[in-house]
Structures are given as C-alpha cells and as structure tokens.
DOBAMI-349602 format. One record per atom (N, C-alpha, C): x, y, z. Coordinates in steps of 0.05 Angstrom, whole numbers, plus 5000, padded with zeros to 4 digits. Each point is the difference from the previous one (the first is absolute). Layout:
% DOBAMI-349602
XYZ
...
***
This chain:
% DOBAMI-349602
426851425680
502750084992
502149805009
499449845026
502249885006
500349724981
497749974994
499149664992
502350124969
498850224991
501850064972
502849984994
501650085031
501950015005
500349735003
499949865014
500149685007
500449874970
498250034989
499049854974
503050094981
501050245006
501750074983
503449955008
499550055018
503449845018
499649724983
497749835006
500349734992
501049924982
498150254972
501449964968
504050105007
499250225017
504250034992
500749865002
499849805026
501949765011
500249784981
497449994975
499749844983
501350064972
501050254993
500550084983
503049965008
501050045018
502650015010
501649745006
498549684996
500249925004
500849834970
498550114981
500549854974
502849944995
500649784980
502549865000
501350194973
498950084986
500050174971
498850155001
501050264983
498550204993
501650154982
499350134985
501950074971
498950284983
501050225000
498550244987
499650004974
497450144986
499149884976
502550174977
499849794976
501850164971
499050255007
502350164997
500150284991
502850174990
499350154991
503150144978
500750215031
502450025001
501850065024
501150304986
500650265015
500450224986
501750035026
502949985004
502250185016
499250305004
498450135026
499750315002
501950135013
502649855011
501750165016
502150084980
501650135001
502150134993
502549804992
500849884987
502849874990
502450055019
501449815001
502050005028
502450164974
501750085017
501850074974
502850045019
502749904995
502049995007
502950064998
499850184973
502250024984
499150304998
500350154993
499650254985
498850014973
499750254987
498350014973
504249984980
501350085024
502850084983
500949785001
499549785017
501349724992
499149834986
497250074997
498449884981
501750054972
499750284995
501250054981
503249914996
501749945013
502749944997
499449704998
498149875009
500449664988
498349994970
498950214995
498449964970
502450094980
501750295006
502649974986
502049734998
500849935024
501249805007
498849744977
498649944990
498149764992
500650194972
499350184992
500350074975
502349924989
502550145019
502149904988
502149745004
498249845013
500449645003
497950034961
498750014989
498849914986
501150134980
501250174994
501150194983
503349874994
502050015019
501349875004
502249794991
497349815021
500649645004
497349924979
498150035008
497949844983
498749755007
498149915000
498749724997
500949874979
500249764999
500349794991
497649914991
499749904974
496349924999
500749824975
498149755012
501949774982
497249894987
498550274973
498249904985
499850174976
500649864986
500350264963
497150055010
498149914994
497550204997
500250295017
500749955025
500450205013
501950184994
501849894994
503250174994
499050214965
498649934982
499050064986
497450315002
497849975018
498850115015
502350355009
501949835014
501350235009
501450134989
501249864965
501850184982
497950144994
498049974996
498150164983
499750195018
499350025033
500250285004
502150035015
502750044974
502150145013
501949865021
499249875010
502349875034
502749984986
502649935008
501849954987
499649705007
500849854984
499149735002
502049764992
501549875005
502349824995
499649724999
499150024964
498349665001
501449785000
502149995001
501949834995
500449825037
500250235020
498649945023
498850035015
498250164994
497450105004
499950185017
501850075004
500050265019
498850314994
498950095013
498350194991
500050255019
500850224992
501050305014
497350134995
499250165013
497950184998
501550295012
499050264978
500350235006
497850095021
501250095020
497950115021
498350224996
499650214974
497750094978
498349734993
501449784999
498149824983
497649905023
500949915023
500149965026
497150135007
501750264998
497150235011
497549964982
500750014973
497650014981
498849825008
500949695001
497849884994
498849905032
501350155024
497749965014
497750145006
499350154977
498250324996
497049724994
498650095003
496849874990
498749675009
502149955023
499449745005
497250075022
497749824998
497850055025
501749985028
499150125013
500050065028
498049865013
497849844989
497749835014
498849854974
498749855011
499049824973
498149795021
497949954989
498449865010
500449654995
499949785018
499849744989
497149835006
498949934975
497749945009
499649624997
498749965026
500149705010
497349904981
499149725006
498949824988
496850145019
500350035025
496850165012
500950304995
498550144993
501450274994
498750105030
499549875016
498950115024
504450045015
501449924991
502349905009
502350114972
498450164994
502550124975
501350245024
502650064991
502350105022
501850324986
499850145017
501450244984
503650015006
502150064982
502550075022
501150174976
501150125025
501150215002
499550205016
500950215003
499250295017
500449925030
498349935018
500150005021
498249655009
499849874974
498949735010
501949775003
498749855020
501749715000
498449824996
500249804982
499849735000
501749815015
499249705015
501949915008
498949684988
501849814984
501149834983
501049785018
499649784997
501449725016
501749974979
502849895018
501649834993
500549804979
501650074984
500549824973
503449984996
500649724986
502549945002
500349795017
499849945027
501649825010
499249744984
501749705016
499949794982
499449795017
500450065030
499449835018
497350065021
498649985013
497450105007
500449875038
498450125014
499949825029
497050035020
500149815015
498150085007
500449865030
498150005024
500949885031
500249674995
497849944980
499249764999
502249824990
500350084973
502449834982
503050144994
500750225015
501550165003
501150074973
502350084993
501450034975
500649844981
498850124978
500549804972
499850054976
500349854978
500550094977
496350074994
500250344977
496550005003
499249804972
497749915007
497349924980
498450144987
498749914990
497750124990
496950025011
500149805021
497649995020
502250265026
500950024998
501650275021
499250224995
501950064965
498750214981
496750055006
498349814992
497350084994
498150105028
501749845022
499750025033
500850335011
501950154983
501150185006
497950234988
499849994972
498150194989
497750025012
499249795003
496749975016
500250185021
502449925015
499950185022
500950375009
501750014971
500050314995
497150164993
498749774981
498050134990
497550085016
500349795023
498150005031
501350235016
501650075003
500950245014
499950264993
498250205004
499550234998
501950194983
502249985028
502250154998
501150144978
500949694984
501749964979
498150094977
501150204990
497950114969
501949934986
501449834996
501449844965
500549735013
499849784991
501849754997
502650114987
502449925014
501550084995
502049824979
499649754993
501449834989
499549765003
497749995012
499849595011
501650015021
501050115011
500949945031
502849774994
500549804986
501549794990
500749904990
502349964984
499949754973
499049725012
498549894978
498749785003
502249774986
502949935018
501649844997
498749754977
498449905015
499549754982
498350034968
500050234991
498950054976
502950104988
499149844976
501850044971
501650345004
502150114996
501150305005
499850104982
499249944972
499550134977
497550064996
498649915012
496150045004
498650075022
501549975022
499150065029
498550314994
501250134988
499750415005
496949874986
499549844984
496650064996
497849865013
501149855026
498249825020
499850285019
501950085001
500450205030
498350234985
500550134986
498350224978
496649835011
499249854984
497249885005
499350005022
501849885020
499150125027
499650165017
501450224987
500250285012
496850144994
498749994971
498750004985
496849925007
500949765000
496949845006
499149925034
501750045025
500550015023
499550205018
500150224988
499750305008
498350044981
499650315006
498150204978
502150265010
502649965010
501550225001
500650084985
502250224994
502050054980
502249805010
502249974974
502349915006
501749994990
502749905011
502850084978
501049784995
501149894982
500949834996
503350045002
500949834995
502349935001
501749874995
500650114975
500449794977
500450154975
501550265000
500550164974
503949934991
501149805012
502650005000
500449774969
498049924980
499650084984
498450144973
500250024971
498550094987
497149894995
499849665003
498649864997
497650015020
501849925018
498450045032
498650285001
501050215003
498750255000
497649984978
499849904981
498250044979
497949825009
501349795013
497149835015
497750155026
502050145015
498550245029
498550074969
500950174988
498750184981
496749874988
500749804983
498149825002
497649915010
500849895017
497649915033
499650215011
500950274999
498750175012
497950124986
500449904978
497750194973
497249835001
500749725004
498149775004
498250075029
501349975025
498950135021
498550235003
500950194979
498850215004
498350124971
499449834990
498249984981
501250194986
501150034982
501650324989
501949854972
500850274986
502249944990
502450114999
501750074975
502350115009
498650385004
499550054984
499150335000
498649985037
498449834995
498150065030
502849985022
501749745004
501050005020
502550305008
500850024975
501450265004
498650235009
497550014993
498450195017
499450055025
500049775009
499149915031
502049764997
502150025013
502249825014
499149895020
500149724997
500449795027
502249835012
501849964985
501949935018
502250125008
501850005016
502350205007
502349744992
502250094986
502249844999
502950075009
501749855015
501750065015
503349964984
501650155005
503349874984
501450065015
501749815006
503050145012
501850034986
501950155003
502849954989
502049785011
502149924986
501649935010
502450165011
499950095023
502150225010
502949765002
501850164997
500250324990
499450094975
498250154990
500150154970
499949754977
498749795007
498649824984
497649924990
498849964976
497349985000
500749794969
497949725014
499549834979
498249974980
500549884981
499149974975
497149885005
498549795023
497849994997
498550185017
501350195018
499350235020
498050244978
501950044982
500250294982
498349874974
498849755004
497949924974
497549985010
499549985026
497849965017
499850325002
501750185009
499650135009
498750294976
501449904971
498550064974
497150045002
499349694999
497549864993
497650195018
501049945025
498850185023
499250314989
502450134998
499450324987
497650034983
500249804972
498350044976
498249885001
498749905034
498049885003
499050305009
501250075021
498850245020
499249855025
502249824997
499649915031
502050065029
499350115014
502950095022
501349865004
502450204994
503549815017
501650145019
499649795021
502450235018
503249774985
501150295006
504149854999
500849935025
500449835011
501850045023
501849814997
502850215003
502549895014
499949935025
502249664991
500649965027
501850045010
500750145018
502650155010
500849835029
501049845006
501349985015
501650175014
500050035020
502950165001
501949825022
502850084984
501249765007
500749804982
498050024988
500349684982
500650154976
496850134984
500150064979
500250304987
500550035029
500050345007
501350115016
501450274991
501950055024
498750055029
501749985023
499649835031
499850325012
498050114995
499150325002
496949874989
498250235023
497950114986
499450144984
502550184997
498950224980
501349884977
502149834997
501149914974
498349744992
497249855017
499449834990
497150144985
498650255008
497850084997
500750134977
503450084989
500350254978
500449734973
501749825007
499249794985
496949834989
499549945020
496349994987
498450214992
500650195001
499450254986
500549964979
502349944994
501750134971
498749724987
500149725010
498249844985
496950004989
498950115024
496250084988
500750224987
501550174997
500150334980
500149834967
501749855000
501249854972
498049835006
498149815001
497949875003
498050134985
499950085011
497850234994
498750084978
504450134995
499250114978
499649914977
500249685003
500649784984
496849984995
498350065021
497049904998
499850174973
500450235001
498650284990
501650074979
501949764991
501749974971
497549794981
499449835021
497649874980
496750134993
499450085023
497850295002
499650125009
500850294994
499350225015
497949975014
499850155031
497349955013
500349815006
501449765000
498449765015
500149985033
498449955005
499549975030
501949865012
501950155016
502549835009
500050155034
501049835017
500450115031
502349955004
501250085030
502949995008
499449795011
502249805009
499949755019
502950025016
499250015029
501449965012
500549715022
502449965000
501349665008
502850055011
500550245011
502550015005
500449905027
502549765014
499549995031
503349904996
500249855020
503650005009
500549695010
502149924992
502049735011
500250025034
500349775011
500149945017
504349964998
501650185004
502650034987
501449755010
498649875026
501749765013
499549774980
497849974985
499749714985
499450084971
499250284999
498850024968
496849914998
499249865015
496550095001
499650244995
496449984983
498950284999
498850015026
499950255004
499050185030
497950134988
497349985029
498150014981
497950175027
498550244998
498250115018
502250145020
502050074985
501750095020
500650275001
501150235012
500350215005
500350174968
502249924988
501050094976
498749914984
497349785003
498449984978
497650275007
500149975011
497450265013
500650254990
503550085003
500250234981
499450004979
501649864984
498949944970
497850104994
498549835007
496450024999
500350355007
499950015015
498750355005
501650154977
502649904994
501950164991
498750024956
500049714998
497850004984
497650114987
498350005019
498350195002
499750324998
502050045005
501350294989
500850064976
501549754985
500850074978
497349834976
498549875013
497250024984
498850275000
499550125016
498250145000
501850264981
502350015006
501950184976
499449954975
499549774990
499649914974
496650014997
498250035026
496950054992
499649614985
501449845005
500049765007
498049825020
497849884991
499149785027
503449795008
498749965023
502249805011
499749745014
500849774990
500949785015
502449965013
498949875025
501249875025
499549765001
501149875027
498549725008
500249955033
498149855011
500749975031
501949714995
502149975015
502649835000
500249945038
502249774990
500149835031
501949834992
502749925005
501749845008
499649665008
498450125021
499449775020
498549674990
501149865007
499149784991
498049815008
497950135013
498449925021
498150265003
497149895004
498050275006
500850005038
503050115011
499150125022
501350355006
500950025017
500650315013
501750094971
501949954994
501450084977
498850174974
498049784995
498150054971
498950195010
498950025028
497950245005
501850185001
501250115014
502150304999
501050044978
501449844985
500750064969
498050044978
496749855002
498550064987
498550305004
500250025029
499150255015
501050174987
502850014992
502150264996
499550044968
499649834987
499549944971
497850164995
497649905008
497450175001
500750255012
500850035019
499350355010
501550184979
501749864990
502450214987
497650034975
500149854985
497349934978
497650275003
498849995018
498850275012
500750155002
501850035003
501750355013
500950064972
500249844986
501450084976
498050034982
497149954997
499050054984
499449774973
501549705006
499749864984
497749964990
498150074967
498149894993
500149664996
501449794989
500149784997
501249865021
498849875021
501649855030
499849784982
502449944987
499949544996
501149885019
499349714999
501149835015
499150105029
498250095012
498350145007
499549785026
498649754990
499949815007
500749744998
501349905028
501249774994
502549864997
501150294988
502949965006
501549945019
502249744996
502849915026
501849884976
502249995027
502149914999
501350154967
500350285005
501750164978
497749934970
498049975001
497649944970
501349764998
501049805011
500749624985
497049965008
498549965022
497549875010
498050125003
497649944995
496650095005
499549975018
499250125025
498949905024
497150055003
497949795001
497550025001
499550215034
501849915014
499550185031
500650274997
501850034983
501550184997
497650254987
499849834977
496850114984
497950185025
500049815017
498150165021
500150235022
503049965008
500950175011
500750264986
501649964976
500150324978
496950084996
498049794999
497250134997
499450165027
499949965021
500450195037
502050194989
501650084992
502150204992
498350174985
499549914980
498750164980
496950125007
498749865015
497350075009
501350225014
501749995024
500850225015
500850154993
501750094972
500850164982
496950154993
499249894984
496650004992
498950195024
499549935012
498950205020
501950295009
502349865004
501450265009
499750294975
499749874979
499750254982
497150055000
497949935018
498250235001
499350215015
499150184978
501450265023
497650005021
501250165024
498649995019
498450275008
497249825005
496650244995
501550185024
498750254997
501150225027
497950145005
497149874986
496850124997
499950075035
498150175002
498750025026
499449725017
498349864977
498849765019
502049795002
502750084989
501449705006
502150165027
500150224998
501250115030
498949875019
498350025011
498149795023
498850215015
500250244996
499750125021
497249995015
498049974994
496749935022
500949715004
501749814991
500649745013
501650075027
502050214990
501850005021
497450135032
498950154993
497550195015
497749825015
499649734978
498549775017
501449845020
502249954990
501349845019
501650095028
501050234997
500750285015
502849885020
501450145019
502649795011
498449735013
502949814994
500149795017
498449804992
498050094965
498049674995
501649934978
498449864984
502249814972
497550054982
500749934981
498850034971
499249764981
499949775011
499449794995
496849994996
499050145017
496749994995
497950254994
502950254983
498950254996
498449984979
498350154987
498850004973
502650064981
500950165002
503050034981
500549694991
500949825023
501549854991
498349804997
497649925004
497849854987
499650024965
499450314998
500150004971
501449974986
503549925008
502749914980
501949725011
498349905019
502049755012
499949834976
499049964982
500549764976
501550044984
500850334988
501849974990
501750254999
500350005037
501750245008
503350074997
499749674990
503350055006
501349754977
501549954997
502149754987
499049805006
499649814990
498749735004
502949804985
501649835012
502449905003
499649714984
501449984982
500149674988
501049845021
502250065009
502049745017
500250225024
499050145009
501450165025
497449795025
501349915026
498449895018
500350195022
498250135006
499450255021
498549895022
500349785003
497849855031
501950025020
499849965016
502050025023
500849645001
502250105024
501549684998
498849725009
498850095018
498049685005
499249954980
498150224994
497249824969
502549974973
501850084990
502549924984
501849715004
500550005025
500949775007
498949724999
496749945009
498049944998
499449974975
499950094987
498849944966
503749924982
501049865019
500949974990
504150114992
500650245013
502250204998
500450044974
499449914981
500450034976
501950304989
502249944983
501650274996
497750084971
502150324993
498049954979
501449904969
501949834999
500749944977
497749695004
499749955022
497849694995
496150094999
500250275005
497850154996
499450044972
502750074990
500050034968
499449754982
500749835005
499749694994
497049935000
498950115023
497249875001
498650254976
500350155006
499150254984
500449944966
502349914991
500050004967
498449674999
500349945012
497649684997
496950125006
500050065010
497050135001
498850044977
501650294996
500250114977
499549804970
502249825005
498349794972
497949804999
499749955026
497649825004
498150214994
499050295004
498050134989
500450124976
501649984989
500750024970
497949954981
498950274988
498649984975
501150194982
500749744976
500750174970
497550214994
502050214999
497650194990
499950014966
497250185001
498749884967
502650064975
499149894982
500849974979
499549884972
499950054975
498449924980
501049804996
498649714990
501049835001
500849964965
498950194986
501350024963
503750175016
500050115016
502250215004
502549685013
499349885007
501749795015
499549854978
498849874982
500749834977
501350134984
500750234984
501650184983
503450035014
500150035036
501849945010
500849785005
498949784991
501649685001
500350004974
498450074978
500649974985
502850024982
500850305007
502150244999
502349745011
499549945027
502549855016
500449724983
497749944988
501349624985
501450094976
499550194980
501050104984
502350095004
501650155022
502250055008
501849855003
499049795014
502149765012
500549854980
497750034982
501849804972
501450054985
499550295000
501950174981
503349985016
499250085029
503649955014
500549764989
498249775009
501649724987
501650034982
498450054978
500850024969
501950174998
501050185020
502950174989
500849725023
500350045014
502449815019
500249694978
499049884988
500649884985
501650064973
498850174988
501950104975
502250215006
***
C-alpha cells in the first residue's frame, strides 16, 4: 500500500507540474439561475419606453430594399428620408415565431454547437486592425498574424466558434481580405464560425457561399442546418445602413443567424444613464428585428447586446466597467422577455495584457454568466477597447473561460464524493494525501490551470519568476509549434480557392468599370 501511495504522490507532483493543460471541446449549459436586477415592472417600462422611441421618433434606414420590405408590412415609412415609424401592434406581431434556439453546425460535427435556452458558446475576437504580441509588440495585423491567430483558436478547447479571424490582415487588398480570413477560418479549424463581414450585400453572399462549399450542402440543405452566425450593428442613435440591412437580408433568406446589436454608448451615442442607454438599444434591436422578419418570417434572429459608457473626462469608450455589467444582466432580462438567445462580449479598455485587462475582462465574463449570455464574442483576445488582438491576451481569456467552464459544473453531493469512510480512515489530526479517496481522484480532482503557477516561491523564482502574461507567451508558441491542421478534403479546399480566384476577379472587374 505504501509503495502505491509513493508511486502515486510521484504521478501528482508530475501532473501538477505540467506547463499546459486545457479541458476537452464540450457544449457548456448555464444550470444556475439568471442574475436579474431590475424588476419584471421595469423590464416592462423599458420595453414600453422603446416602443414608443420607435413609434414616435423612428429609425432611420438608409436602404430602399429595406424601406420597401417594411411598406409592405405596414411600418409608416418616409422614403424620401428614410425614416421609418413602427406601430407597437406591429412591434408585438412580428416578434411572435422567431426560434428561441437553433442549432449551428461546424465543419467536425463532433463540434456542431446549440444556442439558446440556457447554452453558451464562447467566440474569439474579431474586428481589431492592429494585433500584439511580447515579442514584436503592437502593430498593424497580417495575414501570417490572421492565420497564427485561427490556428490558435482552433487549438484551444475552450472557444467553440472562431469568432472572426481574430484580425484584419492590413496588408491584404480591403476589398478581398473577408475571403482570405473566411478560408482561414474554414480550412484552419474544423470549428464553427462567424464571419464578419455582412456590412455588405455582396460580402454576405460570399460567408453564404463558402459556407455551402465547406459544408458540402446547398441552399435548401444550409437553411436546414445553419452554420454560420452573422453579426450587425446599428449605427446609434436610431441608424441602420444600407450595406448593414442587405447583409442582413441575404442572411434571413439563407436561414442563417443574426444577432442586432446596437452600439450604445452612453454618453456618446446614448443618453449618460443606464437605463436611457439600455431603453435606446432596445428600441434599436426591437426595429432590427423587426426588419429581419419583414424579409422572413421565422428567421432566426437573437438580441445583441454592446451597451457600455464614455470615459466623460476625454470621451473614450469605457469598457468591463460597472455600468457595462449592468447592461449585460439588464439585457438579459429583456432577452429572455422576448424568448430571444443573447449576445454579449468579454471587453477591456486596457492597452496592455496586465491587471486592468484582467479585472475588466473578469467583470465582462462574470456579468456574461450571471446573465445568461448564450453567444460570449470577442471572448478571446480582446484589448485596448477591440483596436488590438492580443495573442497573450488569447491565453489568459482562455484561464477565464476554462474557470468559467468548470464553475458551471454542478457539484456531485453522491454519498461517495462526501468522503465520509475517507474522513473515518484518516480520523483527527492525519491528511488525505495518501487516503484511497483521494488516490482514486488526484488526476482529475480538481481544475487543472493554463497560466495559474501554484509552486511556492523558491521553485517560481528559480525557474525563472516568470509573470503570467510571459507564461502566456510561451504557451501560445507552444501551441503553434504543435500545431496540426486538422483533416479536411482536399476537393473541399480546391472548390474554396477556387470560389476565392473567381471573386477577386470579379471585385477587380467592378473596381475597374
């Protein structure tokens, strides 16, 4: 018995010792109860409130196709400047029959993803334009960044969507880039993923496209089984553009998901109140929406929430901060009023992976949980307000999210995990280090930490002191040095280059004529 014990301390100390460790893909189900902060009666006074901002005042929506769409059911509609009133009967109707969950299925269907109800997916970072890392610090991104980024979402457990390529790839053409970053999202992973890139009609029709190619399908099939999720904002206040509302078409009559989200500033683009910036983004996804479900009834549409606050001394956005955390919960309430999935995002200010990013990303994520968010974007990776990609950053929101990950499993209350004949062997005054209890669960008794260093301070100091943003550093290099593309048909990647040379000539050919 003792030699067993011996033999088995050895493996802990060895197991505890590893530099990585990462919990396998799996779909995440929220079992606790939704944080909730407002009442069911204030809920209701900001859904009036938003009716009659939209009833009113109106959106602005600067696309005949759309403006068209909405004479036909009814909106009052002012084409001359496109202003567009909605009756709050109209309002109600057409948020009647939208799914409440909808399945998205990835390129391994071992990794197809459910949302809605009580699931979360969590999505990397898409949008910024500059990328950083310890080595070459901040800079404009590439396309060896881009393809450096996906690799590394797609290697991380965590993350069940690529969320966008993590970066624009600066040095590629801007009129063709959305189909290098698409291919890579694509052929790099076997995730799901979203693109990002419906802001126009064209563009949207290309996601549409390459997703049909990827996933061996066509249009009937892909509308059956949806794979990509597509994102829109408005332009707050009560704005929505002409390539927003053509993408956002295309999307519907694919049957591919859209969340709306306003961006609400508050302060900036929104009144300098929580409750006047949350009743405003309301009243924008309500008219969004209903805009989806003017082009098809039923189409799979979610709430998106983005509401956070100015920094009032300079006009910076403020970001993982107190009044963004309401939002989020506050959000969440008025999703679940509408029987709505919901998007969020984890956010950070800070311009640098240190203490900042962590407490603001901290506050981002927990609120995200408490509220029930099914879609976490920007999830990973995100700094400096979404301008930059941070590859450290990447690793550290992955420790966030693993710990998230765990914290939502619920916890066994069986007889045998009480301890009680452990507690009976060991009796007062011994330890449990070499009980049978804890023999049979020391491997994977507990959290196993990406970047957390739990050695004490000599052996820390000694190897080095290393913080853990230079832990993270060694960690996403790792990570690509063991990098293997996972499978893929190689007729499925010639049909997708193919698709992309044909595109780019065609942009030529309009940018010339």
């Amino acid at each position: 018995m003792s030699r067993r014990r011996n033999n088995s301390r050895a493996k802990l100390k060895a197991s505890r010792s590893q530099s990585f460790a990462q919990l396998p893909f799996k779909a995440l189900s929220n079992p606790y109860k939704p944080m909730e902060i407002i009442s069911a009666d204030q809920v209701e006074t900001i859904h009036q409130a938003s009716l009659k901002i939209l009833s009113e005042i109106g959106l602005r929506i600067e696309s005949k196709a759309a403006l068209k769409l909405l004479t036909d059911i009814r909106a009052d509609v002012d084409h001359a400047s496109g202003q567009v009133r909605f009756d709050p009967a109209l309002i109600e109707e057409l948020m009647q029959g939208i799914p409440s969950e909808f399945t998205i299925h990835a390129r391994n269907p071992e990794k197809t993803v459910r949302l809605g109800g009580n699931s979360i997916i969590f999505a990397s970072v898409c949008g910024p334009s500059f990328v950083s890392d310890l080595d070459q610090g901040r800079r404009a991104g590439t396309q060896h960044d881009m393809e450096n980024f996906v690799k590394l979402v797609g290697s991380l457990n965590i993350f069940h969507h690529e969320g966008g390529s993590g970066l624009e790839p600066l040095d590629l053409p801007p009129d063709t880039r959305h189909l290098d970053m698409m291919y890579a999202q694509i052929t790099l992973t076997d995730k799901g993923w979203q693109p990002n890139w419906l802001n126009t009609g064209k563009r949207a029709r290309d996601c549409i496209e390459m997703a049909k190619i990827a996933l061996q399908t066509d249009d009937a099939g892909l509308k059956q089984n949806p794979g990509i999720i597509g994102g829109l904002n408005t332009n707050s206040p009560l704005s929505f553009d002409e390539g927003q509302a053509d993408g956002m078409r295309i999307f519907a009559e694919a049957g591919q998901p859209v969340h709306i989200t306003p961006f609400t500033l508050a302060g900036a683009m929104a009144p300098a109140t929580v409750a006047g910036a949350v009743t405003l983004q309301n009243a924008e996804a309500l008219g969004c929406i209903a805009l989806t479900q003017a082009a098809v009834r039923g189409a799979p549409t979610f709430y998106g929430h983005f509401t956070s606050n100015v920094d009032m001394r300079t006009g910076s956005p403020a970001f993982g901060t107190p009044e963004y955390a309401q939002s989020v919960i506050m959000s969440g309430q008025l999703a679940r009023r509408y029987n709505l999935p919901l998007r969020s995002s984890s956010t950070t200010a800070s311009s640098c992976v240190d203490l900042q990013a962590t407490y603001e990303s901290d506050m981002s994520i927990n609120a995200c949980i408490q509220a029930h968010v099914n879609n976490v974007m920007h999830a990973g990776g995100w700094l400096e307000g979404g301008l930059t990609c941070s590859f450290e950053k990447l690793i550290l929101d992955a420790e966030f999210l693993q710990m998230q990950a765990a914290f939502l499993q619920p916890v066994d209350i069986g007889n045998d995990s009480l301890g009680i004949e452990a507690i009976a062997e060991v009796g007062p005054g011994g330890h449990f280090f070499g009980s049978a209890h804890t023999l049979e669960r020391y491997e994977n008794a507990f959290y196993q930490p990406i970047l957390s260093d739990w050695r004490n301070f000599e052996t820390w100091r000694d190897d080095g002191s290393k913080t853990a943003t230079q832990r993270a550093n060694e960690v996403w290099k790792r990570i690509l040095r063991e990098y293997e593309k996972p499978p893929i048909d190689p007729a499925v990647e010639e049909e997708l280059q193919a698709y992309m040379d044909r595109r780019k000539k065609e942009i030529a050919n309009e940018e010339i004529h």
